[in-house]
C-alpha positions as CSV (number, residue, x, y, z in Angstrom):
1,X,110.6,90.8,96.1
2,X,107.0,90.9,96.4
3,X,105.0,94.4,96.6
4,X,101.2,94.7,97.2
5,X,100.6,98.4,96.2
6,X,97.2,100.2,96.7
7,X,96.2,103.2,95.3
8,X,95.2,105.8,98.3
9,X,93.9,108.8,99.0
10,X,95.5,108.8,102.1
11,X,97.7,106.4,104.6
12,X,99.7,106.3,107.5
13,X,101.8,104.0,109.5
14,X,102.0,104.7,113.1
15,X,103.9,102.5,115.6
16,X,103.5,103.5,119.5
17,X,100.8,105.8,118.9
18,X,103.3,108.3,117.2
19,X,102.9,108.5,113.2
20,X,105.9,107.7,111.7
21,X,104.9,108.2,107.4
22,X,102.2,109.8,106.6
23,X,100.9,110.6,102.7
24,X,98.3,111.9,100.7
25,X,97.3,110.7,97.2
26,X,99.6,108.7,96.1
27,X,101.1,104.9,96.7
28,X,101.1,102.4,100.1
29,X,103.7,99.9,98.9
30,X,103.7,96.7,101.2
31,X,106.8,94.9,100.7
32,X,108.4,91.4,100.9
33,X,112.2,90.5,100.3
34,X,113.5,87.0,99.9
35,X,116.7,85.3,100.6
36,X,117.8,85.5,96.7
37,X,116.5,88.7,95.8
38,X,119.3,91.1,94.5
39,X,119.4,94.9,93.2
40,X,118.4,93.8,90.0
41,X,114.9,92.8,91.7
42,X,114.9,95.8,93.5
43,X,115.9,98.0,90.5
44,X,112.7,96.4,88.8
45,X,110.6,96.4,91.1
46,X,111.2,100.3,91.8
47,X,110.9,101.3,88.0
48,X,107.5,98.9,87.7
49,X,105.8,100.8,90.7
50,X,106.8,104.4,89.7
51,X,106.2,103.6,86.5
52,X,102.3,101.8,86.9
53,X,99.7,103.7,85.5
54,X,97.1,104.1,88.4
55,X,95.9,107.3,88.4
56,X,93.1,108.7,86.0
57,X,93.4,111.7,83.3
58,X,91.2,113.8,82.2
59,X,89.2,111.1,80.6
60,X,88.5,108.9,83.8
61,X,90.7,105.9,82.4
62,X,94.3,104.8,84.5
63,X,96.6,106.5,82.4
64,X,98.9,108.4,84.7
65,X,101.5,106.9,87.0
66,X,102.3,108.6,90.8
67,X,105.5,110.6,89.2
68,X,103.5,112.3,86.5
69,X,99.9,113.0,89.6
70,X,102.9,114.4,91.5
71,X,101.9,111.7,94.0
72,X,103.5,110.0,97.3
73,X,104.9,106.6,98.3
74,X,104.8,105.1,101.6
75,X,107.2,102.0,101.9
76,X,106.2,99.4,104.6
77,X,107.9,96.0,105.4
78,X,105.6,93.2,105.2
79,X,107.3,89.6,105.5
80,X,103.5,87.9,105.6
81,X,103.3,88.8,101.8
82,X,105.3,85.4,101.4
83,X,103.1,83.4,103.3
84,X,102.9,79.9,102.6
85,X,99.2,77.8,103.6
86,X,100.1,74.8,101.9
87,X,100.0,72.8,105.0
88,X,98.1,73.2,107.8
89,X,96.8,76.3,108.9
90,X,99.3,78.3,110.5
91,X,101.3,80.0,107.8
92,X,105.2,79.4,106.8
93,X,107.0,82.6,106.6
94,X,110.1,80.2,105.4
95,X,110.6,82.6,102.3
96,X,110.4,85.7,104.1
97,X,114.5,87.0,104.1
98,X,115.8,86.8,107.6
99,X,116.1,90.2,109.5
100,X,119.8,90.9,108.6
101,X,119.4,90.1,105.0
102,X,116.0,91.8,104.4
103,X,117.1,95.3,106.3
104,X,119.8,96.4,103.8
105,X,117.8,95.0,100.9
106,X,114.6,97.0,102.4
107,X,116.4,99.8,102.9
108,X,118.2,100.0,99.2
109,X,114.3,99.4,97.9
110,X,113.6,102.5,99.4
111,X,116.0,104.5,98.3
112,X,115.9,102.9,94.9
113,X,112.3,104.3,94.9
114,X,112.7,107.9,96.1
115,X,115.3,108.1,93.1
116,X,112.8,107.2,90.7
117,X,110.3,109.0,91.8
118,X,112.5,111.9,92.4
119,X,111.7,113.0,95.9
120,X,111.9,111.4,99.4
121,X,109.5,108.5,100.4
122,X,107.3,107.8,103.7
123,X,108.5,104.7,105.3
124,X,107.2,102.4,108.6
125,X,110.3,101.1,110.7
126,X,111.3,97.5,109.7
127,X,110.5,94.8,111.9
128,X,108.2,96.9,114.2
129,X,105.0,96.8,115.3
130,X,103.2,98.9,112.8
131,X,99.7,100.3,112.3
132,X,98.5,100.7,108.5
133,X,96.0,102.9,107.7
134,X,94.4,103.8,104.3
135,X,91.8,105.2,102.1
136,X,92.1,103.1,99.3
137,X,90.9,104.8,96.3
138,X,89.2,103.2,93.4
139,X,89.6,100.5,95.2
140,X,92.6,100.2,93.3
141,X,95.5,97.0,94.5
142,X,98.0,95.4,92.2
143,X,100.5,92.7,93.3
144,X,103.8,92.2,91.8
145,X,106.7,90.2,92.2
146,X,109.9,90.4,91.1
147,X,110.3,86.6,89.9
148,X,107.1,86.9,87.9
149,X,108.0,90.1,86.6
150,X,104.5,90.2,85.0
C-alpha cells in the first residue's frame, strides 16, 4: 500500500456536487493498494499514520500525532499513487490492485484506521469521481509505503 498523507486544516471530498467526508484539523490520507498487499500492510500502514508525529506542541516542533491533537482522518482511494512514467508519457497504473481486489483491501484500511484512532473516519467512495479539497497546513506531506516501510 502506498499513502500520501497531508496535514490539513481542513478537507473535503465531494462527488456530484454533494460532500461526502468532510474534516477539520486533522489527516487527508490518499491511498494506493496493490495486487500483493495483505492485512499485515494494512495493519502497518494504519499504526504508521496514527502514529506520525505531525502536529506541533507547545514548543512549535512536530511532536504530537492526530490521536493525541484529537484530530480527523479522511480516507480517499487514489490508484495514480502507483503510477509508472518509465516509458513514454502516459502513465502505467499496472500496479494499481484491480477494482475487486482493491475494494475489500480499501475498505479493511479504513476500518483498520478508525480502530486506531479510536473513532469513525471520513472517507470518498471508491472508484468514483471525486473532488479533493484541502488547506494543507505547514505545508506538511509525507509518503509512505508499505514495502519500504521507512
Amino acid at each position: 500500500m502506498r499513502a500520501v498523507i497531508q496535514r490539513v486544516s481542513k478537507a473535503q471530498v465531494t462527488i456530484d456536487g454533494t460532500v461526502r467526508g468532510a474534516i477539520e484539523q486533522g489527516l487527508l490520507v490518499l491511498v494506493a493498494v496493490e495486487e500483493s498487499d495483505n492485512r499485515e500492510d494494512i495493519e502497518w500502514l494504519s499504526g504508521k499514520i496514527v502514529r506520525l508525529r505531525v502536529f506541533s506542541d507547545q514548543n512549535r516542533v512536530m511532536n504530537l500525532s492526530v490521536q493525541e491533537v484529537a484530530g480527523n482522518v479522511l480516507v480517499v482511494s487514489q490508484f495514480t499513487l502507483f503510477a509508472s512514467t518509465r516509458k513514454g508519457n502516459r502513465p502505467s497504473y499496472s500496479r494499481s490492485a484491480r477494482p475487486e481486489v482493491a475494494l475489500p483491501l480499501y475498505e479493511q484500511f479504513c476500518s483498520q484506521v478508525s480502530r486506531d484512532l479510536g473513532r469513525p473516519v471520513q472517507t470518498g467512495d471508491f472508484g468514483a469521481q471525486m473532488l479533493v479539497t484541502l488547506t494543507n497546513d505547514g505545508p506538511v506531506t509525507i509518503i509512505i509505503d508499505s514495502r519500504l516501510r521507512e
